[in-house]
C-alpha positions as CSV (number, residue, x, y, z in Angstrom):
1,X,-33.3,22.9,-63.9
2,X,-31.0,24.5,-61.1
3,X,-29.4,21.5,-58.6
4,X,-31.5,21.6,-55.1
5,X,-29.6,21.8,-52.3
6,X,-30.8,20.8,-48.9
7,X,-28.8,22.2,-45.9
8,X,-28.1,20.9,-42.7
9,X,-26.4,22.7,-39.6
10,X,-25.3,21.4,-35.8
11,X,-23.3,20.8,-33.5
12,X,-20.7,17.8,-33.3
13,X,-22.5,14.4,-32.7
14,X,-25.9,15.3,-33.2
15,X,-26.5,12.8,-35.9
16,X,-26.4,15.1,-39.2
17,X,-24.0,12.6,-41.2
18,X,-26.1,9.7,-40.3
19,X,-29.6,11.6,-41.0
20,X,-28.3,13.3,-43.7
21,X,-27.0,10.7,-45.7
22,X,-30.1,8.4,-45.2
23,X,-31.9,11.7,-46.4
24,X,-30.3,11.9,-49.6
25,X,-30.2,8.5,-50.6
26,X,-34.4,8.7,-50.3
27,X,-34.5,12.0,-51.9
28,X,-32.1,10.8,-55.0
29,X,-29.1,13.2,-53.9
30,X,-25.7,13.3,-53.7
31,X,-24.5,13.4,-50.0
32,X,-21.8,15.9,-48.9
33,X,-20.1,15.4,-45.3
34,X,-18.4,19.0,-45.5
35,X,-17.3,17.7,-41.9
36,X,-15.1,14.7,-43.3
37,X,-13.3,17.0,-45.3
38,X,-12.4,18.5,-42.6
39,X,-11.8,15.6,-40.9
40,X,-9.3,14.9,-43.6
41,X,-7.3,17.5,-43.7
42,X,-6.8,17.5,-39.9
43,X,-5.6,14.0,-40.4
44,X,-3.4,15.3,-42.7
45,X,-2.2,18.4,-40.4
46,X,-1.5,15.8,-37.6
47,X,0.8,13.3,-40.0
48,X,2.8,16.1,-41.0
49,X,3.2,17.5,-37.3
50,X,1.3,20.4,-38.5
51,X,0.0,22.7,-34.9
52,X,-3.3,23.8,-35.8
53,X,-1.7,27.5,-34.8
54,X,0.8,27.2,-38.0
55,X,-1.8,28.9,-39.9
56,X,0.9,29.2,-43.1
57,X,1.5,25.8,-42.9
58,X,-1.9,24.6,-43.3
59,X,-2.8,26.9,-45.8
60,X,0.3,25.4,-47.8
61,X,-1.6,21.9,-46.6
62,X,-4.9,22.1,-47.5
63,X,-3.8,23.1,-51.5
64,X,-1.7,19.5,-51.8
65,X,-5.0,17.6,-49.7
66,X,-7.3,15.9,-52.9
67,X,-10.0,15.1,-50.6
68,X,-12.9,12.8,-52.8
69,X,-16.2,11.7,-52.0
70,X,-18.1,8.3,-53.3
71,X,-21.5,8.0,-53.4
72,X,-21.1,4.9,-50.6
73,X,-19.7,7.5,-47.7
74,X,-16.4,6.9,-48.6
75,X,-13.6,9.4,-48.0
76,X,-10.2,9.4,-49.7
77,X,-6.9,11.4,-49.1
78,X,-4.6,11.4,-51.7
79,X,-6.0,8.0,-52.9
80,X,-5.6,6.8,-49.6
81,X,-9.6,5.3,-48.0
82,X,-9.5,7.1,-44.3
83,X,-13.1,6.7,-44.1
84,X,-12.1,4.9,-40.7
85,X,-9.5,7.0,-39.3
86,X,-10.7,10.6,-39.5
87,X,-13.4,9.2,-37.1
88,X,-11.0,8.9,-34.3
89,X,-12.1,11.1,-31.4
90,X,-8.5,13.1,-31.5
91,X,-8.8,13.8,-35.4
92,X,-12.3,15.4,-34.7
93,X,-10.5,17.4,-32.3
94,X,-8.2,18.4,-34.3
95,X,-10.5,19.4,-37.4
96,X,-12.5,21.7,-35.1
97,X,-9.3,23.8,-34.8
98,X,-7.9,23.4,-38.6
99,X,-11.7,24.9,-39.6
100,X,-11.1,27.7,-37.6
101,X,-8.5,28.7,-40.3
102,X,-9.6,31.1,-42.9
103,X,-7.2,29.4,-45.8
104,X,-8.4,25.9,-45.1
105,X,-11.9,26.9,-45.0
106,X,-11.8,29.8,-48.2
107,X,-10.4,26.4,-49.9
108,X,-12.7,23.6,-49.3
109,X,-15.8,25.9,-49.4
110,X,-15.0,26.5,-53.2
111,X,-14.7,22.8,-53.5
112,X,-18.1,22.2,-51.5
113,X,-19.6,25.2,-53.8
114,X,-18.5,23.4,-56.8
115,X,-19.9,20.0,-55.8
116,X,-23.5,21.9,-55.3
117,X,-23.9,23.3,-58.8
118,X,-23.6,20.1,-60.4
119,X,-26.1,18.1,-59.0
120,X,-29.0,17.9,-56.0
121,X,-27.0,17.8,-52.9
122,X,-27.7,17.1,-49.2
123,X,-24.8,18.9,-47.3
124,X,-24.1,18.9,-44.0
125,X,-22.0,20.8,-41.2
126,X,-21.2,24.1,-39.3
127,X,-22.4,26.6,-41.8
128,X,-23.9,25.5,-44.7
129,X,-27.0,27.7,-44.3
130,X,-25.0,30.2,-43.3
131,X,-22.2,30.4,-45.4
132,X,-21.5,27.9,-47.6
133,X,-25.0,27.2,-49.5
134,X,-26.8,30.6,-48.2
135,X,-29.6,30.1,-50.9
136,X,-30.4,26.2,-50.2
137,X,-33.6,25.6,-50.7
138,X,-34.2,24.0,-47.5
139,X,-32.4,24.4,-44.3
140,X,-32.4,22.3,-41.0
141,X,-30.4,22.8,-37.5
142,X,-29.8,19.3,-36.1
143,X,-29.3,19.5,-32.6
144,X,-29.7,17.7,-29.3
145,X,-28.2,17.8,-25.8
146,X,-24.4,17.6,-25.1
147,X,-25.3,14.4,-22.7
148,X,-27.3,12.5,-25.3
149,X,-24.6,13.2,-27.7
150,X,-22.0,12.3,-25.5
151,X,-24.1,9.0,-24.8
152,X,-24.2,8.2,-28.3
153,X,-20.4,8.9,-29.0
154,X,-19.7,6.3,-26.4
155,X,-22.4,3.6,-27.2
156,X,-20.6,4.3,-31.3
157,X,-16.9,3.7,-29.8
158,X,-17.7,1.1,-27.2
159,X,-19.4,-1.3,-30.4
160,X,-16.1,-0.6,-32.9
161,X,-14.3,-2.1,-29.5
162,X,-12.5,1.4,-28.9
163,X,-12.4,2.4,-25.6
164,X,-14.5,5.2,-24.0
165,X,-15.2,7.9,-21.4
166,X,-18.7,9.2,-20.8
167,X,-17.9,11.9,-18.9
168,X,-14.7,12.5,-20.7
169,X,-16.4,12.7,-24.2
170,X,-19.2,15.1,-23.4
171,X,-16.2,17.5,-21.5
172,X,-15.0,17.5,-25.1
173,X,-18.1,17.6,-26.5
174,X,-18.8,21.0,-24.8
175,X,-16.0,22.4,-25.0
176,X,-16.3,21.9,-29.1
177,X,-19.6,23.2,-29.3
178,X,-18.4,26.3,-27.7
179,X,-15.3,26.8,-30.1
180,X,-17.5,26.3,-32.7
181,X,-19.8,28.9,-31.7
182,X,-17.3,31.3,-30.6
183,X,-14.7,31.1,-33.4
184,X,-14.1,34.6,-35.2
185,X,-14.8,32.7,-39.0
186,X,-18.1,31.1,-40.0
187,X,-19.2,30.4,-36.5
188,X,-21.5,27.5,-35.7
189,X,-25.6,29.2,-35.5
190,X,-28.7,28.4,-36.8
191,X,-29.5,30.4,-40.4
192,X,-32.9,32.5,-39.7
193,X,-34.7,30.3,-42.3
194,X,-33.6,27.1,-41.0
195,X,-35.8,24.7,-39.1
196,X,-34.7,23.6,-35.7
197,X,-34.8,20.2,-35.2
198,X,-33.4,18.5,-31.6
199,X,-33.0,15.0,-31.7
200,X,-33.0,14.4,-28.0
201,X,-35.9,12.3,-27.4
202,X,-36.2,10.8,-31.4
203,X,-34.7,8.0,-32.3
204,X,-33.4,7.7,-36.4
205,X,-36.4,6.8,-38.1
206,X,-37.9,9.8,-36.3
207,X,-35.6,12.2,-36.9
208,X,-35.3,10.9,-40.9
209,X,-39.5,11.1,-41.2
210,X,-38.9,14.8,-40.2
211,X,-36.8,15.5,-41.9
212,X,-38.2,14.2,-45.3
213,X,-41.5,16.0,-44.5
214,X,-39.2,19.1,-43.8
215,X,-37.3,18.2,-47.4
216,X,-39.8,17.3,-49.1
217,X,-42.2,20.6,-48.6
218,X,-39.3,22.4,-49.9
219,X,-38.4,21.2,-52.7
């Protein structure tokens, strides 16, 4: 039987790890944060003192990164657990510019292609329906409003005891979303076929019960 794969697109802090790994873990799948990998190679970038503008450099990066997944939302570096610190707000900064690059993305898209073939995988990020997993068999856009985002970004740092800027946040926020949308390679957009889902006014239960009756009619 061919490995389903459910896809899930949206912008930065509109929930899709959270939802996405609850969906898979009622579904049976294996959960993919393309984002994290990501995350972890602009963590990487920024302890070498690599500018996201070397583009040579990181492409020389991203082949010496062994970025591994566990089923428990791990994420390890070189052996290292940095589960914790490519959440910072300045390393998801960062990875918005490193994905922009066509040798870091060409690299961990074979990776993320690989992990698909082998077993049912919920995958989430920028352009899975898009690009990565073109032919998933079901396809959502997550999406809310930059404030809510924002709001929840803050209410996330403000509970680890990190400090945070409302205002500041969704600034960075927007400014994300529209280098996302407006970057030359695998821009952020909703596939044709994908469902759009915002998350606005639902809270996670809400959003999850969606999207298993989304998930679910697919499959």
């Amino acid at each position: 039987m061919t490995a389903k794969q459910i896809a899930i697109d949206g912008p930065a802090g509109a929930g899709k790890s959270t939802i996405a790994k609850m969906l898979a873990q009622h579904l049976g799948y294996v959960y993919i944060d393309t984002g994290a990998m990501y995350r972890a190679v602009a963590l990487l970038a920024q302890r070498r003192a690599v500018s996201p503008e070397d583009q040579i450099a990181l492409a020389s990066l991203v082949q010496e990164a062994r970025i591994q997944l566990d089923r428990n939302g791990h994420v390890f570096l070189n052996g290292e657990d940095v589960t914790q610190e490519i959440r910072l707000p300045e390393v998801g900064n960062m990875a918005s510019a490193v994905s922009a690059v066509a040798a870091v993305r060409e690299a961990l898209v074979r990776q993320q292609r690989e992990m698909a073939s082998q077993q049912g995988v919920v995958m989430d990020g920028r352009d899975i329906g898009t690009v990565v997993l073109p032919q998933a068999d079901c396809k959502i856009f997550l999406t809310a409003s930059s404030r809510v985002r924002a709001e929840r970004r803050t209410k996330e740092l403000l509970e680890k005891g990190l400090s945070a800027d409302l205002e500041q946040i969704q600034r960075e926020i927007e400014e994300r979303d529209y280098r996302d949308s407006h970057r030359e390679i695998s821009p952020l957009r909703q596939a044709e076929d994908a469902f759009l889902l915002d998350s606005s006014e639902l809270d996670i239960p809400q959003v999850l019960e969606k999207m298993i009756s989304l998930a679910e009619a697919k499959l």
